[in-house]
Backbone atoms as SQL, in Angstrom:
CREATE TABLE atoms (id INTEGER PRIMARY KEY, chain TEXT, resi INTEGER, resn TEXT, atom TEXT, x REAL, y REAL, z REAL);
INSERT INTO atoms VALUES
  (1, 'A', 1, 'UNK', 'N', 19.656, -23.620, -5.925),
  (2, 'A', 1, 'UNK', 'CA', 18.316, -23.323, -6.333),
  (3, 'A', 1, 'UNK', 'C', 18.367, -22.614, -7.684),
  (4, 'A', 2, 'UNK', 'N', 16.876, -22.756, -8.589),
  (5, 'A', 2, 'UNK', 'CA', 17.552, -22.251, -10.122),
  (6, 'A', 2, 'UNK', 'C', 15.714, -21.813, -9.816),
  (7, 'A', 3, 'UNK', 'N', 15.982, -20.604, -10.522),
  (8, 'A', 3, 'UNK', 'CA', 14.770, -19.910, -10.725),
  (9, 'A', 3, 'UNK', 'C', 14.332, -18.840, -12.159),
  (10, 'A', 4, 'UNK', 'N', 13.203, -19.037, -12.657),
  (11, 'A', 4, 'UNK', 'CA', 12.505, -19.025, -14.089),
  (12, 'A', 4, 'UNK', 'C', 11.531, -17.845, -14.160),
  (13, 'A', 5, 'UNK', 'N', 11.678, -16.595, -15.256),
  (14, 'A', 5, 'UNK', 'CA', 10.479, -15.665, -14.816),
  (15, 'A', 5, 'UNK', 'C', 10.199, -15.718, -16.364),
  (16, 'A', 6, 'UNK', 'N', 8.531, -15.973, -16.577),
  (17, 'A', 6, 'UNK', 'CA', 8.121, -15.994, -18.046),
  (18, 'A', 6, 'UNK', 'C', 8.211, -14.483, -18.485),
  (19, 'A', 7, 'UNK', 'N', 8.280, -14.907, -19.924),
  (20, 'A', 7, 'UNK', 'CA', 8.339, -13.351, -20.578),
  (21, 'A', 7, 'UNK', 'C', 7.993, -12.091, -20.795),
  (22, 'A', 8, 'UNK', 'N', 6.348, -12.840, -20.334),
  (23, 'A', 8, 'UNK', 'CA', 5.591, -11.576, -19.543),
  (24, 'A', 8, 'UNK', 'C', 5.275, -11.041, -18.444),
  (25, 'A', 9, 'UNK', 'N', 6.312, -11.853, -17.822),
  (26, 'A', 9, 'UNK', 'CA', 6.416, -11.233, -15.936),
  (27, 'A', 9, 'UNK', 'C', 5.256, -11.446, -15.395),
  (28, 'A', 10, 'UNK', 'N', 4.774, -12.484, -15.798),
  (29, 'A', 10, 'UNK', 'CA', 3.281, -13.077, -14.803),
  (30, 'A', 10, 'UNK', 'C', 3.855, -14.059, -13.853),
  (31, 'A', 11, 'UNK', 'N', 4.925, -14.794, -14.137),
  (32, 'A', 11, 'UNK', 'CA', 4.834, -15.885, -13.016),
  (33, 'A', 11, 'UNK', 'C', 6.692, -16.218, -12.988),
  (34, 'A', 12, 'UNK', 'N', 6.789, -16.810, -12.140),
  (35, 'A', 12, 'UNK', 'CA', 8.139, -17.153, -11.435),
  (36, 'A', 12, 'UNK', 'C', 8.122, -18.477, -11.075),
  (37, 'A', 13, 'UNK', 'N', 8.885, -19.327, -11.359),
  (38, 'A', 13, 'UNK', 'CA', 9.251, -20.804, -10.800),
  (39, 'A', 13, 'UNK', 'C', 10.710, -20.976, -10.112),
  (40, 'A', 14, 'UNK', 'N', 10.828, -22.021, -8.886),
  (41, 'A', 14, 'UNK', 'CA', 11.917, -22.047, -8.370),
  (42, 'A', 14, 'UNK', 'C', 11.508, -23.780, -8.295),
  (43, 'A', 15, 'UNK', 'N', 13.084, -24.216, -8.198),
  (44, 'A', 15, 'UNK', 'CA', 13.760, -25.680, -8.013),
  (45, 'A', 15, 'UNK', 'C', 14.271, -25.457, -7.369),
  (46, 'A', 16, 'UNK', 'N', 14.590, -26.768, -6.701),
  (47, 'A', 16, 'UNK', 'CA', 16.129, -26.830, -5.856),
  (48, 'A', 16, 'UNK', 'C', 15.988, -28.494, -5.702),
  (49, 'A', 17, 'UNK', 'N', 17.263, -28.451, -4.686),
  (50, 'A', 17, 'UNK', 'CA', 18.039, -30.576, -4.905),
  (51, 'A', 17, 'UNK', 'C', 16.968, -31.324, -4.171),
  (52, 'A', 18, 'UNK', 'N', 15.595, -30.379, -3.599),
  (53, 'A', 18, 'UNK', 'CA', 14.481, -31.512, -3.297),
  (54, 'A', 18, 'UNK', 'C', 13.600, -31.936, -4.489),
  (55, 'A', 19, 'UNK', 'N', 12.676, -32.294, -4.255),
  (56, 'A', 19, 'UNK', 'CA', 10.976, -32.760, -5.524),
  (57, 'A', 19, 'UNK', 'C', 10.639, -31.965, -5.320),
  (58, 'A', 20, 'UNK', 'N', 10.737, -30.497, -5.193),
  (59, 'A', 20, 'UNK', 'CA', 9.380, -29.467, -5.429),
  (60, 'A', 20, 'UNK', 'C', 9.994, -27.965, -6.659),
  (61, 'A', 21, 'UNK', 'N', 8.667, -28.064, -6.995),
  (62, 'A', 21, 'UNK', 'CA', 8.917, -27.034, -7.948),
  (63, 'A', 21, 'UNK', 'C', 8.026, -26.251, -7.409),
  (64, 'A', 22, 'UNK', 'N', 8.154, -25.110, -7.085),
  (65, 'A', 22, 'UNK', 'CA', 7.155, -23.807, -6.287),
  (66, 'A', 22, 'UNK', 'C', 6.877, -22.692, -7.565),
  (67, 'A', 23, 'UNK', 'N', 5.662, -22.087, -8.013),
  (68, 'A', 23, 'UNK', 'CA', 5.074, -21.302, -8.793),
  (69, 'A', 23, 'UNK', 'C', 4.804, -19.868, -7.935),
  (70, 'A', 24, 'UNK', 'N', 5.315, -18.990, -8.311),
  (71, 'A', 24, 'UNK', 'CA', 4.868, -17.481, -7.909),
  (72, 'A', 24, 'UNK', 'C', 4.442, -16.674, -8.747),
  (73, 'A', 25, 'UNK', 'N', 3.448, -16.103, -8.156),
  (74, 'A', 25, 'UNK', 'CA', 2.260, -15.354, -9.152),
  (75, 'A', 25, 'UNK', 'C', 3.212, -13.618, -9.116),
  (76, 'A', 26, 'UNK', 'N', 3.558, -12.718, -10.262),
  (77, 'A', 26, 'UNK', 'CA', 4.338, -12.092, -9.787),
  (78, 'A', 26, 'UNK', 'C', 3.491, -10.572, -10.571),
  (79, 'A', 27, 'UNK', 'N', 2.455, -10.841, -10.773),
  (80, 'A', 27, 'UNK', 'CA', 0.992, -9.371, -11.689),
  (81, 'A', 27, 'UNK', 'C', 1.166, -8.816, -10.241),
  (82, 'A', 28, 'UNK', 'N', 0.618, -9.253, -9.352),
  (83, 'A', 28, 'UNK', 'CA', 0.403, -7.871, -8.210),
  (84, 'A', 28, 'UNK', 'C', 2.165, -6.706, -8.000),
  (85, 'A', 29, 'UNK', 'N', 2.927, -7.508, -8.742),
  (86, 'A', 29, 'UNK', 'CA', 4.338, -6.550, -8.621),
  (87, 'A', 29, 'UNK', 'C', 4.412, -6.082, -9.320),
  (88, 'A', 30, 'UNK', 'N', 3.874, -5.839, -10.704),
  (89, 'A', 30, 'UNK', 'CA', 4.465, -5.320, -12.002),
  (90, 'A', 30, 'UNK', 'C', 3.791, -3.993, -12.115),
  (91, 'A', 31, 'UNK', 'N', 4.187, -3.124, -12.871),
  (92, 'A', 31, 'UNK', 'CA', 3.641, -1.798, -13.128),
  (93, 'A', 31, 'UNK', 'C', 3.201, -1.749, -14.563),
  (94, 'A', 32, 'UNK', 'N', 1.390, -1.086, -14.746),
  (95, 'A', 32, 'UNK', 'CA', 1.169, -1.155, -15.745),
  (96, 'A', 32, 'UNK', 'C', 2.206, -0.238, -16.586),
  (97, 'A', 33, 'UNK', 'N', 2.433, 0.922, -16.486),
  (98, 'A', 33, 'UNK', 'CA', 3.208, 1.623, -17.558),
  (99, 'A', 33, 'UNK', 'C', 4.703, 0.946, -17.528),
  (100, 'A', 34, 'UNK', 'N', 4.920, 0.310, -16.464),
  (101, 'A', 34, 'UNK', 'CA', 6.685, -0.698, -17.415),
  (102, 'A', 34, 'UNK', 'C', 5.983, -2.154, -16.965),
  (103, 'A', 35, 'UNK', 'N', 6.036, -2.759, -17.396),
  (104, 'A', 35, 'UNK', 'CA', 5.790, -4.166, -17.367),
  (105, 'A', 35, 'UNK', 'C', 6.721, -4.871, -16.886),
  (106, 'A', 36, 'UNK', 'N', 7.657, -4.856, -17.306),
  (107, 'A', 36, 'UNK', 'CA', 9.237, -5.687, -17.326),
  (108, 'A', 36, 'UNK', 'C', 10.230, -5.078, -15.895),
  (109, 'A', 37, 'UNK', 'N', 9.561, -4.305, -15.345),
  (110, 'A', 37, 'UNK', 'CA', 10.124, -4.219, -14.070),
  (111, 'A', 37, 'UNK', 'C', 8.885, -4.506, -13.218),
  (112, 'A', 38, 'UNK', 'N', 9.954, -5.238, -11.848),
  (113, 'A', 38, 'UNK', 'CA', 8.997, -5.706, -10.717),
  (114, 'A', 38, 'UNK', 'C', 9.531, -4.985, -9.446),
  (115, 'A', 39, 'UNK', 'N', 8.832, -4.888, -8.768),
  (116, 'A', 39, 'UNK', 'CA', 8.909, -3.692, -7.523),
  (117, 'A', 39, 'UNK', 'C', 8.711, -5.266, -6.525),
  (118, 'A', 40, 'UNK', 'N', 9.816, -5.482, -6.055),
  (119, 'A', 40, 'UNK', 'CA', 10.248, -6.866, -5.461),
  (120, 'A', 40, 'UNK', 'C', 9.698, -6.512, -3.569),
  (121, 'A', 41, 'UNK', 'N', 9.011, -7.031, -3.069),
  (122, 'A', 41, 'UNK', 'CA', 8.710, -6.835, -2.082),
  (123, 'A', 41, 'UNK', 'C', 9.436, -7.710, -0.910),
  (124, 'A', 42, 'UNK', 'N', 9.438, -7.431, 0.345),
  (125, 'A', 42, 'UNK', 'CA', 10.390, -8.458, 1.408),
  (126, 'A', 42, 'UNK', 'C', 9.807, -9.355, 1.460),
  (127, 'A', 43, 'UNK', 'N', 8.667, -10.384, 0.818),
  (128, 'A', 43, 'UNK', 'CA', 8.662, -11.478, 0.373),
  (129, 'A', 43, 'UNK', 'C', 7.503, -11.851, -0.393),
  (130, 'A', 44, 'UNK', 'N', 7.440, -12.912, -1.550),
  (131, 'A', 44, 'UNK', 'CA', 6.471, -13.422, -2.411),
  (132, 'A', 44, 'UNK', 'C', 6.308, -14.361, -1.926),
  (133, 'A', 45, 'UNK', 'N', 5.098, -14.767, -1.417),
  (134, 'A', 45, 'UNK', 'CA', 4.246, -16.083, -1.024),
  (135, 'A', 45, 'UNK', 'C', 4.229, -17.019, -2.318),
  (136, 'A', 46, 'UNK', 'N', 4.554, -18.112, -2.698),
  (137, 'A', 46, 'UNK', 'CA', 4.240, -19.180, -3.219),
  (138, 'A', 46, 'UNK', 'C', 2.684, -19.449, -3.494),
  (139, 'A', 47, 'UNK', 'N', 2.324, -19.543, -4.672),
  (140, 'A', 47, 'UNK', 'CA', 1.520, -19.638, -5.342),
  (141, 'A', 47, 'UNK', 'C', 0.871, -21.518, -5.155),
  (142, 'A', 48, 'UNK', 'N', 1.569, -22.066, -5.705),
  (143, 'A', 48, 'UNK', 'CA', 1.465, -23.347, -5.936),
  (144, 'A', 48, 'UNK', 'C', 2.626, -24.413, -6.200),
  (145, 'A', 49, 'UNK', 'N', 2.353, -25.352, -5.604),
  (146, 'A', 49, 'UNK', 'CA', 3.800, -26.258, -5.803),
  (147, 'A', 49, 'UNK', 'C', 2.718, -27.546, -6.041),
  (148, 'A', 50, 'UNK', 'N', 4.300, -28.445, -6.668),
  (149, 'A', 50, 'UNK', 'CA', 4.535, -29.031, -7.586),
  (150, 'A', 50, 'UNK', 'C', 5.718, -30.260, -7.121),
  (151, 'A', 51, 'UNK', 'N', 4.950, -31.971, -7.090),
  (152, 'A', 51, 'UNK', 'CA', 6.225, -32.335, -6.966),
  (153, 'A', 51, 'UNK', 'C', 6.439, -33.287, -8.210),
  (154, 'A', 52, 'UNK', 'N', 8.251, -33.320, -7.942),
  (155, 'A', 52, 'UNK', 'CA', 8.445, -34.131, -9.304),
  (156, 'A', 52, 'UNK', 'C', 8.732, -35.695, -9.465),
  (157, 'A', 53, 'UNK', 'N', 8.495, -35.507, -7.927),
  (158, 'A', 53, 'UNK', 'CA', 8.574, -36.907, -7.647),
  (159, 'A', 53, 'UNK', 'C', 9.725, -37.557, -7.853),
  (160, 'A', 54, 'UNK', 'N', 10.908, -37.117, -8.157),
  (161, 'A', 54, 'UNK', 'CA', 12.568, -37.264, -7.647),
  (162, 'A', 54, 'UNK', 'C', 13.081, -36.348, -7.002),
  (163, 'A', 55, 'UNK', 'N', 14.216, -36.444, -6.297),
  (164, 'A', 55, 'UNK', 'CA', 15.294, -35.347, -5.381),
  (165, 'A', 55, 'UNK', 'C', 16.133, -35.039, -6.752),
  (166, 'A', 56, 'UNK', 'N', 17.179, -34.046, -7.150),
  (167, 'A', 56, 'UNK', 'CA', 18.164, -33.911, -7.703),
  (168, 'A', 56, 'UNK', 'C', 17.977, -32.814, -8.424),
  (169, 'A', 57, 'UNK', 'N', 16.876, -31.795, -8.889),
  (170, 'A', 57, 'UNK', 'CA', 16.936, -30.866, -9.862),
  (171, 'A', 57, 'UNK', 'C', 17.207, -29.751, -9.755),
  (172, 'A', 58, 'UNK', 'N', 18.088, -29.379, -10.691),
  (173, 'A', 58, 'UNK', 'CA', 19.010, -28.489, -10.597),
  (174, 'A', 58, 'UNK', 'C', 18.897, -27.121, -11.551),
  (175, 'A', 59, 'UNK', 'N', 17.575, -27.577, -12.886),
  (176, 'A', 59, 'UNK', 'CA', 17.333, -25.943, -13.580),
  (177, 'A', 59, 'UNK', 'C', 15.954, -26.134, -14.054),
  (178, 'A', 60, 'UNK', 'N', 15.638, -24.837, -14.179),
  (179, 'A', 60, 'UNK', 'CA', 14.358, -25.096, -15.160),
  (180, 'A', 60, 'UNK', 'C', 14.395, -23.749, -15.901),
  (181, 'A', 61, 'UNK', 'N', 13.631, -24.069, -17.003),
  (182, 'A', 61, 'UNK', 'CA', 13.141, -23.523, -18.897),
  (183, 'A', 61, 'UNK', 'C', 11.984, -23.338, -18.701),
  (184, 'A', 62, 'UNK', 'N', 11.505, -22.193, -19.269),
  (185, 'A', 62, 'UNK', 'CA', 10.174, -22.213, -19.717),
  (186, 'A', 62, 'UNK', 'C', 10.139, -21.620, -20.806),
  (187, 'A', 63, 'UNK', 'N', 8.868, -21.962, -21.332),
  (188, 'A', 63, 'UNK', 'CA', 8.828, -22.052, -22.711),
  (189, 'A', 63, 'UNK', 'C', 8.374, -20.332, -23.311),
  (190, 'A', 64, 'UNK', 'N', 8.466, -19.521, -24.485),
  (191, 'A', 64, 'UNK', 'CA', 8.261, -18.363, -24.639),
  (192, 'A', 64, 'UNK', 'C', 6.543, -17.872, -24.206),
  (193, 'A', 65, 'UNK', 'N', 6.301, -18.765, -24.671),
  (194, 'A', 65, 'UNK', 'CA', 4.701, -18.549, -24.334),
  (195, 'A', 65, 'UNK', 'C', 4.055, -18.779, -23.324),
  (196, 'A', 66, 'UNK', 'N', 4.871, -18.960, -22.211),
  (197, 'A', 66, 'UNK', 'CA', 4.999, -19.324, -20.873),
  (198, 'A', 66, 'UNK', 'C', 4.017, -20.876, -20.735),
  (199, 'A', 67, 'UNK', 'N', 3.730, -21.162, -21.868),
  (200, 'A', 67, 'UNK', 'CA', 2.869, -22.705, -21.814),
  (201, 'A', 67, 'UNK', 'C', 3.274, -23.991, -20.888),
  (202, 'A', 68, 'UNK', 'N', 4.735, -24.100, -21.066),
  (203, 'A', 68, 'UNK', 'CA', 5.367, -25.262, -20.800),
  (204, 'A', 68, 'UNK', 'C', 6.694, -25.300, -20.118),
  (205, 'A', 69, 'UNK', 'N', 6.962, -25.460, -18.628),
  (206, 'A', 69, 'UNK', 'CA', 8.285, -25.272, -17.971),
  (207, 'A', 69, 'UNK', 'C', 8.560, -26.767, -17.999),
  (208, 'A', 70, 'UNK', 'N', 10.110, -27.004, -17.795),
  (209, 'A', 70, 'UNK', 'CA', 10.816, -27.942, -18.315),
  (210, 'A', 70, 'UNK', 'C', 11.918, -27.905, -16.599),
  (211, 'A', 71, 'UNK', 'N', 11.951, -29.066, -16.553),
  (212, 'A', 71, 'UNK', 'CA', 13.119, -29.262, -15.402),
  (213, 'A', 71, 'UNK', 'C', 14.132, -30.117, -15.336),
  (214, 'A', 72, 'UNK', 'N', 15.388, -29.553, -15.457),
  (215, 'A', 72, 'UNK', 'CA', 16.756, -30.483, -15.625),
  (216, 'A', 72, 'UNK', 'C', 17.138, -30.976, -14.215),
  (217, 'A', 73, 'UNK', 'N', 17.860, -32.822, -13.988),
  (218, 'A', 73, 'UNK', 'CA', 18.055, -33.146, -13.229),
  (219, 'A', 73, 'UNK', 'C', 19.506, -33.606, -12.691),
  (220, 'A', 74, 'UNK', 'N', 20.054, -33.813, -11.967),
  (221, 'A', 74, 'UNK', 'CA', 21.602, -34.620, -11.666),
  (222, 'A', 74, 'UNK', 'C', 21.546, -35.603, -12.598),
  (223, 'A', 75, 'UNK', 'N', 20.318, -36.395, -12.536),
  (224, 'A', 75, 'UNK', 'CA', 20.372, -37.611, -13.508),
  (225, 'A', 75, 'UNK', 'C', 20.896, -37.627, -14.867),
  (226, 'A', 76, 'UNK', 'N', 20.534, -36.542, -15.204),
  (227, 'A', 76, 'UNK', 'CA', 19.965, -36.101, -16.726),
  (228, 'A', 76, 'UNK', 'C', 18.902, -36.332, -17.239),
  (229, 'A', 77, 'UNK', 'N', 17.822, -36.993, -16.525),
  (230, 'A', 77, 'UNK', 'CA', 16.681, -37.373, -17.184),
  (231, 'A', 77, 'UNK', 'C', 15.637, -36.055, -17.144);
C-alpha cells in the first residue's frame, strides 16, 4: 500500500494492488497553531474512493497545490 499527504495537511490518499484509490479528509486532525502536525486518532474513516479501473498500483504523487494526484502502476502505464 503507498500513501500521499498534500502539503497542507488537508487530505491523505492511499493505493494498494486493487482499483481503489481511497481519499481522507485529515482538517479535523490538525492543530490550528502547528498545522503540519496531526494528532492521529485509532482510526480515519475514508472520505471518498475512487476506482481506477485496473488492479496493480503501486504509488501515488500529488501535485504541490494539492490540485492533481497521479498513480503509478505494475504496468507502467
Amino acid at each position: 500500500m503507498a500513501m500521499v499527504v498534500d502539503s497542507r495537511v488537508h487530505r491523505a490518499f492511499t493505493v494498494s494492488a486493487d482499483h481503489m484509490i481511497v481519499r481522507y479528509d485529515l482538517r479535523p486532525f490538525t492543530s490550528i497553531e502547528c498545522p503540519n502536525a496531526i494528532a492521529i486518532p485509532e482510526t480515519i474513516n475514508p472520505v471518498k474512493t475512487f476506482s481506477t479501473g485496473q488492479i496493480g498500483n503501486a504509488s501515488l504523487a500529488i501535485s504541490s497545490d494539492g490540485a492533481v494526484v497521479a498513480v503509478g502502476g505494475w504496468d507502467g502505464k
